[in-house]
MIFI-276797 format. One record per residue (C-alpha): residue in one letter; x, y, z; residue number from 1. Coordinates in pm, 1 decimal, decimal comma. Layout:
# residues N
+------+----------+----------+----------+-----+
| type |       c1 |       c2 |       c3 | seq |
+------+----------+----------+----------+-----+
|    a |        X |        Y |        Z | NUM |
...
+------+----------+----------+----------+-----+
END
This chain:
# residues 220
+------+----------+----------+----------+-----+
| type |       c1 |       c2 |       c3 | seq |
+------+----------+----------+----------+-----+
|    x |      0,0 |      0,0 |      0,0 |   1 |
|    x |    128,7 |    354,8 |    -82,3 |   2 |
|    x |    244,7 |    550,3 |    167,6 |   3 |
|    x |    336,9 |    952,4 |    255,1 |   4 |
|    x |    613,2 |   1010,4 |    528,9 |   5 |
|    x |    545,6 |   1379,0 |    624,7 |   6 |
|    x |    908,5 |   1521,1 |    814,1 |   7 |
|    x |   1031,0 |   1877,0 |    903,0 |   8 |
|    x |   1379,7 |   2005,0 |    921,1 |   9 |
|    x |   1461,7 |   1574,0 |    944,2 |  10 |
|    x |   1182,3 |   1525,9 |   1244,8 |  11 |
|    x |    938,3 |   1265,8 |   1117,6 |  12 |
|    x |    583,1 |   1355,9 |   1229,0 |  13 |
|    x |    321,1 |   1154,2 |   1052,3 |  14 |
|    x |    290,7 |    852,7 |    796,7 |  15 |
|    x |    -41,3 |    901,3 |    610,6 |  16 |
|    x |   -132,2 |    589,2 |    379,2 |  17 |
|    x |   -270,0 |    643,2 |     17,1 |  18 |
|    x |   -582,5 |    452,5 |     25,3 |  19 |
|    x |   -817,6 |    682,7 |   -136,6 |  20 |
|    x |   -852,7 |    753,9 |   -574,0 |  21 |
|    x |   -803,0 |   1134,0 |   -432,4 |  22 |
|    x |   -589,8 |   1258,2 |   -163,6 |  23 |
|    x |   -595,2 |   1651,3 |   -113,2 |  24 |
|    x |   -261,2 |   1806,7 |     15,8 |  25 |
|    x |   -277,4 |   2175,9 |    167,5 |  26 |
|    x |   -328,1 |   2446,8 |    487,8 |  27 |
|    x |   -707,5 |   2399,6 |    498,1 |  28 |
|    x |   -844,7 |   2222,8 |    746,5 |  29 |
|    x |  -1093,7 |   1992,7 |    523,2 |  30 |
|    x |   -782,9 |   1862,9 |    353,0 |  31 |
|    x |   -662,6 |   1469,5 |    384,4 |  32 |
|    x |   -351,5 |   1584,2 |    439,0 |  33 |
|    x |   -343,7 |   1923,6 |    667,9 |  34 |
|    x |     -5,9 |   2126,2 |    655,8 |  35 |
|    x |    -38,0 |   2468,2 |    860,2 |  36 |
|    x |    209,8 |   2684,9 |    694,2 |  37 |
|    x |    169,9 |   2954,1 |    574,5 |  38 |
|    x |    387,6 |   2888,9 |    261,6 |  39 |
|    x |    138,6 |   2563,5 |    148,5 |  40 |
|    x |   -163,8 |   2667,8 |    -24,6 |  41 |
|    x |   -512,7 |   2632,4 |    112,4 |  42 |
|    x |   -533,0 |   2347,0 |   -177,8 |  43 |
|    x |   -169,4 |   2255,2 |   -257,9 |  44 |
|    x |   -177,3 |   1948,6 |   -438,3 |  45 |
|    x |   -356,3 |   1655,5 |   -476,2 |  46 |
|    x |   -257,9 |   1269,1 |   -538,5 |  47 |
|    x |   -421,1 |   1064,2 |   -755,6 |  48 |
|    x |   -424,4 |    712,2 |   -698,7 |  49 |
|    x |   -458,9 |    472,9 |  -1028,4 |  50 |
|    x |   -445,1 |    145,7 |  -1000,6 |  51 |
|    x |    -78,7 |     29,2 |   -870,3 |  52 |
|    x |     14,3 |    431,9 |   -956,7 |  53 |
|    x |     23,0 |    714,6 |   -727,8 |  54 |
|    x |      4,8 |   1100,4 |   -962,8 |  55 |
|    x |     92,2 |   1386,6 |   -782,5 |  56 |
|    x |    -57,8 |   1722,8 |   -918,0 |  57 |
|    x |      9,2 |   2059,7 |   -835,5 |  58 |
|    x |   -327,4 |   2278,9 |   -769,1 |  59 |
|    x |   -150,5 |   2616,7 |   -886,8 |  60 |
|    x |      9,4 |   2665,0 |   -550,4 |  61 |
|    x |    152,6 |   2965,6 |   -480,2 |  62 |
|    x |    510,8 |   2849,3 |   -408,2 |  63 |
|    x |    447,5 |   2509,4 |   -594,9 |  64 |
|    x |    496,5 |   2149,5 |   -528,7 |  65 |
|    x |    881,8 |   1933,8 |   -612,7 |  66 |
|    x |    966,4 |   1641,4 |   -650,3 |  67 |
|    x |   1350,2 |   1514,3 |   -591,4 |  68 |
|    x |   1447,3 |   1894,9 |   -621,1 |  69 |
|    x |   1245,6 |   1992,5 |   -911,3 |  70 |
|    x |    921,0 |   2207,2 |   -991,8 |  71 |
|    x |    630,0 |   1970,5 |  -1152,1 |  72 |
|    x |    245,1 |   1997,4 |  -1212,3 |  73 |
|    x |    195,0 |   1670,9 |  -1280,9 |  74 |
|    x |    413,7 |   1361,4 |  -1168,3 |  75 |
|    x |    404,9 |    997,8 |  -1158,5 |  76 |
|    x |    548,5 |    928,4 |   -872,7 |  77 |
|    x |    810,2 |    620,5 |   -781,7 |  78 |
|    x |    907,5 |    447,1 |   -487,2 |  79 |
|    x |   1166,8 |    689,3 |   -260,0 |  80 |
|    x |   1067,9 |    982,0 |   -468,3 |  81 |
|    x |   1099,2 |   1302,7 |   -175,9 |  82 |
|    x |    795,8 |   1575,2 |   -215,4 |  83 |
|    x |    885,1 |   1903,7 |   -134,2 |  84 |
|    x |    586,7 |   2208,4 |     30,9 |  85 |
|    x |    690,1 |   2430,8 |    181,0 |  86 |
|    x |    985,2 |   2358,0 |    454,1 |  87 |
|    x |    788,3 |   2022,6 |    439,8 |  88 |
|    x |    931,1 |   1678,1 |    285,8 |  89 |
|    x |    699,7 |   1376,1 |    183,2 |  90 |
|    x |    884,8 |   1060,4 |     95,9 |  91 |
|    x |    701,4 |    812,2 |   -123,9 |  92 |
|    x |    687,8 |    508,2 |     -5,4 |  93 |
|    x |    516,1 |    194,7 |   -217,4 |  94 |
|    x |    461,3 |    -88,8 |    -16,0 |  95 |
|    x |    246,8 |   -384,1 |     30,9 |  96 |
|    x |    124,5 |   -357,0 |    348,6 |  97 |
|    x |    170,7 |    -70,2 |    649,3 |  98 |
|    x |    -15,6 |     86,5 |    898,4 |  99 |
|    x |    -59,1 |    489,7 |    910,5 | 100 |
|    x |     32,3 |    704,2 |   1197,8 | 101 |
|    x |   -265,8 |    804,6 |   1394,5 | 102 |
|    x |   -387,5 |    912,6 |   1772,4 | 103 |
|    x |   -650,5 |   1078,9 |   1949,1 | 104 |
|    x |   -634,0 |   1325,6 |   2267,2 | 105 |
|    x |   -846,1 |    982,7 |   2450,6 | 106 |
|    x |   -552,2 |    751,0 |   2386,9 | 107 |
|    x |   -672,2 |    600,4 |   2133,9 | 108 |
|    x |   -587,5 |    480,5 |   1736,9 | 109 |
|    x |   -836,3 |    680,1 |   1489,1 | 110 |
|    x |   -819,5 |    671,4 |   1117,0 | 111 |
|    x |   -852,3 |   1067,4 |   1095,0 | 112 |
|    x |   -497,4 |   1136,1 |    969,3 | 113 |
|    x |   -529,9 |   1491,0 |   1013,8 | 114 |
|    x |   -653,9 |   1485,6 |   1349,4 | 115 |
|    x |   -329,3 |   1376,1 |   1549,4 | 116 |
|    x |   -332,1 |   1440,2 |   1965,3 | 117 |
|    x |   -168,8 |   1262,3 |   2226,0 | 118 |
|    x |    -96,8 |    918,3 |   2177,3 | 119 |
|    x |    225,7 |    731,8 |   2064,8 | 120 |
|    x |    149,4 |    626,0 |   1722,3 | 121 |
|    x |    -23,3 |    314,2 |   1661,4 | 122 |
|    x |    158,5 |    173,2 |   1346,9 | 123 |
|    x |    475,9 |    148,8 |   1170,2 | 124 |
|    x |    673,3 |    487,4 |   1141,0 | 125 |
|    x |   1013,5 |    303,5 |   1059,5 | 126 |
|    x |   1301,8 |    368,2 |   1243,1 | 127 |
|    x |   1531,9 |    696,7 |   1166,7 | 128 |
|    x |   1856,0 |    614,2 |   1032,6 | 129 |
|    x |   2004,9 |    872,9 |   1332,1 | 130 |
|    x |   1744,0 |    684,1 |   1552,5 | 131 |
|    x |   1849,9 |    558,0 |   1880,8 | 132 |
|    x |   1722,3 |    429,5 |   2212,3 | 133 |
|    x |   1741,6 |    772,1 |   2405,2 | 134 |
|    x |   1661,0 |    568,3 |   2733,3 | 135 |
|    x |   1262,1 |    491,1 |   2811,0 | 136 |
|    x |   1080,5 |    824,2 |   2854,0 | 137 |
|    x |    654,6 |    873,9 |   2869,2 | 138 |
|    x |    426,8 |   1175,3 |   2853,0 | 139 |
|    x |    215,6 |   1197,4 |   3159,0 | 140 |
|    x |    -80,8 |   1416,4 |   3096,8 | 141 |
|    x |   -180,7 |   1673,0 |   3405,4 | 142 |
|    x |   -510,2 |   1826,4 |   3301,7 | 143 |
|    x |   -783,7 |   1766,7 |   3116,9 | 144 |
|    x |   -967,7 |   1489,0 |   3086,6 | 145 |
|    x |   -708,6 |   1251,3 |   3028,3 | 146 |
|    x |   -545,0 |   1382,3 |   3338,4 | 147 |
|    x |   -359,7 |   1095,1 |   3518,1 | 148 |
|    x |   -287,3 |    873,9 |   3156,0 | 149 |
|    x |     51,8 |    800,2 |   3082,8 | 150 |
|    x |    184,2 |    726,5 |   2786,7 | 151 |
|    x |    511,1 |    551,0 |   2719,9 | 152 |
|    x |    768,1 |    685,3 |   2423,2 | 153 |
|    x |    832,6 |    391,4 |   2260,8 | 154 |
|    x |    809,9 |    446,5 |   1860,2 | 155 |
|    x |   1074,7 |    685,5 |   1669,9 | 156 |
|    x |    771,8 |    985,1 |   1648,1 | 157 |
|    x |    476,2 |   1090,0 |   1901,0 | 158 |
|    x |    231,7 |   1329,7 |   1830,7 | 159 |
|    x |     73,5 |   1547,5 |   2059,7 | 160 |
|    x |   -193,9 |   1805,4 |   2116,1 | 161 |
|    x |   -511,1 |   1888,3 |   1929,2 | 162 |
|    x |   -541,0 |   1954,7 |   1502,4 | 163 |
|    x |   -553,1 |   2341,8 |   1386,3 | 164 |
|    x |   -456,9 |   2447,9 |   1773,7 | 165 |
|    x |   -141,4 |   2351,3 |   1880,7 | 166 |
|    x |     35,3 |   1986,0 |   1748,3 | 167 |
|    x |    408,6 |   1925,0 |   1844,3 | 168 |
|    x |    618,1 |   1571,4 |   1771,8 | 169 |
|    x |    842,0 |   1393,2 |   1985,0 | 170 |
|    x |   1099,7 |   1244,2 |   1809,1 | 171 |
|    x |   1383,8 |    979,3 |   1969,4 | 172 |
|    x |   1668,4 |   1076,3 |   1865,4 | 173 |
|    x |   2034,7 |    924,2 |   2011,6 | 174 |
|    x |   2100,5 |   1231,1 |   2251,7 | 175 |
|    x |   1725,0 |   1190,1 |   2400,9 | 176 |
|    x |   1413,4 |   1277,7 |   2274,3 | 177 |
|    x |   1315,2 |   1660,5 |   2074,5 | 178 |
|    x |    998,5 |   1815,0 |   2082,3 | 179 |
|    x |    920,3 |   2047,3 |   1765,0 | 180 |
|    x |    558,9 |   2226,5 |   1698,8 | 181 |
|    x |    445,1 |   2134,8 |   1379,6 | 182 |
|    x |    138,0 |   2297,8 |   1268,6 | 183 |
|    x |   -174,6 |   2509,6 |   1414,9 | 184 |
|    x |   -191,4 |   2871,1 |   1499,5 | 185 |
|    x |   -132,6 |   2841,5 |   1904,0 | 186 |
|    x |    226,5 |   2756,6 |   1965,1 | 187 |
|    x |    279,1 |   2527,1 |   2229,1 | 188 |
|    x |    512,9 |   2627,5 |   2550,4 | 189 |
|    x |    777,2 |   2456,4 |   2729,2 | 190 |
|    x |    808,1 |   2540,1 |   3085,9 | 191 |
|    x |    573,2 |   2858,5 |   3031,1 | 192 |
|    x |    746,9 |   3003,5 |   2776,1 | 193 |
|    x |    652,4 |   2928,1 |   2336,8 | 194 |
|    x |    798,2 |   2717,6 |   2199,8 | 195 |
|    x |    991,3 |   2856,5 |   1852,0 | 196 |
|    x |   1024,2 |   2677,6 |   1505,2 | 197 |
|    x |   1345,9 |   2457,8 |   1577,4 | 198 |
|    x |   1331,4 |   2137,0 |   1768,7 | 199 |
|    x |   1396,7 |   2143,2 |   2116,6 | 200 |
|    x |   1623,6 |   1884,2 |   2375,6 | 201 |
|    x |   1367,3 |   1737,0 |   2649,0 | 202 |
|    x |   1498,8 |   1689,1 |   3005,7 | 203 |
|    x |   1326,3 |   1526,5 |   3263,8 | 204 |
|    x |   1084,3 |   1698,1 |   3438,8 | 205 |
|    x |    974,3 |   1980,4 |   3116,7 | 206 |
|    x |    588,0 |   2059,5 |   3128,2 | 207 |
|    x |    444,0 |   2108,6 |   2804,6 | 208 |
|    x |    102,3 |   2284,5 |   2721,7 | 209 |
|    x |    -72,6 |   2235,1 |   2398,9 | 210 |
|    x |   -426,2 |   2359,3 |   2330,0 | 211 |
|    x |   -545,9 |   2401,1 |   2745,1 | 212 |
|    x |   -382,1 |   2053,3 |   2810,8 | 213 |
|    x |    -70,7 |   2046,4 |   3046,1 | 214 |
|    x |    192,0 |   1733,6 |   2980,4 | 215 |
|    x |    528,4 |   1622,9 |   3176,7 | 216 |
|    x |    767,5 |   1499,7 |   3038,4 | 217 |
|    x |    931,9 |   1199,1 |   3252,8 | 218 |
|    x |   1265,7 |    993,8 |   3146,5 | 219 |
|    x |   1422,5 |    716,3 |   3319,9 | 220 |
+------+----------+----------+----------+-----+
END
């Protein structure tokens, strides 16, 4: 099955699978594929699923839509091939089988791809090359009302808060795990204070807040 594997400045934060005959790429919030920047379109781009073949199509984007370094409207797009909105990179990925990345604010796996909250993600983001253990870490929520939940760190890329408010990913990385906001319009803040565009070194202890919901982060 065809997959997307959405990444910022080399943090990967979700794997979408191409299951549909149309998939719409772009800033709107009715898209399949949401990407809050302001540099991606409203309506971006759209793939087109035929058959065994994935098209991608540009939708007269503002800044427009690569592939592998280069400017297209229309592309057929192979296995590896690296999309390009934006500060955003999609890799291509054709597979047989995979599971997307998904979560939901209640802990639990949802097919709504552009609705990502905490949870670690229920299927197969593989593994970083750069990826290491970073010692066993979980997110304990402190509000809400999910406070009390824990959840352990234990895939490469976590996503957490709630879609067009505030989403961040944690990422394991070999010096630890990073936390970098990713889309929506109310930045997150570490320790009180918001959080910028580059990714950010957790330590034991950090309190995150993402759309009214406080989080800890605890490492072992």
């Amino acid at each position: 099955m065809p997959k997307m594997i959405v990444s910022i400045d080399g943090v990967v934060i979700r794997e979408v699978q191409v299951t549909k005959d149309r998939t719409s790429v772009g800033r709107r919030p009715y898209n399949d594929v949401v990407i809050d920047n302001l540099a991606v379109s409203g309506e971006h781009a759209v793939l087109q699923m035929s058959g065994n073949e994935v098209y991608l199509e540009d939708l007269n984007s503002t800044n427009g839509t690569f592939v592998n370094g280069k400017a297209v409207k229309k592309h057929l797009l192979n296995d590896s091939d690296t999309v390009e909105i934006g500060k955003y990179k999609i890799k291509y990925v054709h597979e047989s089988s995979g599971a997307a990345d998904k979560g939901l604010m209640n802990l639990s796996p949802r097919a709504e791809l552009s609705d990502p909250v905490v949870n670690a993600p229920a299927g197969g983001v593989p593994p970083l090359p750069e990826a290491g253990t970073g010692g066993s870490a979980a997110i304990k929520v402190l509000s809400g009302a999910a406070a009390g939940r824990e959840v352990a760190l234990v895939k490469v890329v976590t996503t957490i808060g709630k879609p067009g408010v505030a989403v961040a990913a944690i990422t394991k990385r070999p010096q630890g795990f990073v936390v970098v906001h990713v889309e929506g319009g109310s930045k997150p803040t570490l320790n009180g204070t918001p959080m910028g565009t580059e990714p950010v070194l957790l330590v034991h202890g950090d309190v995150l807040e993402l759309a009214g919901t406080k989080m800890q982060f605890v490492q072992q």
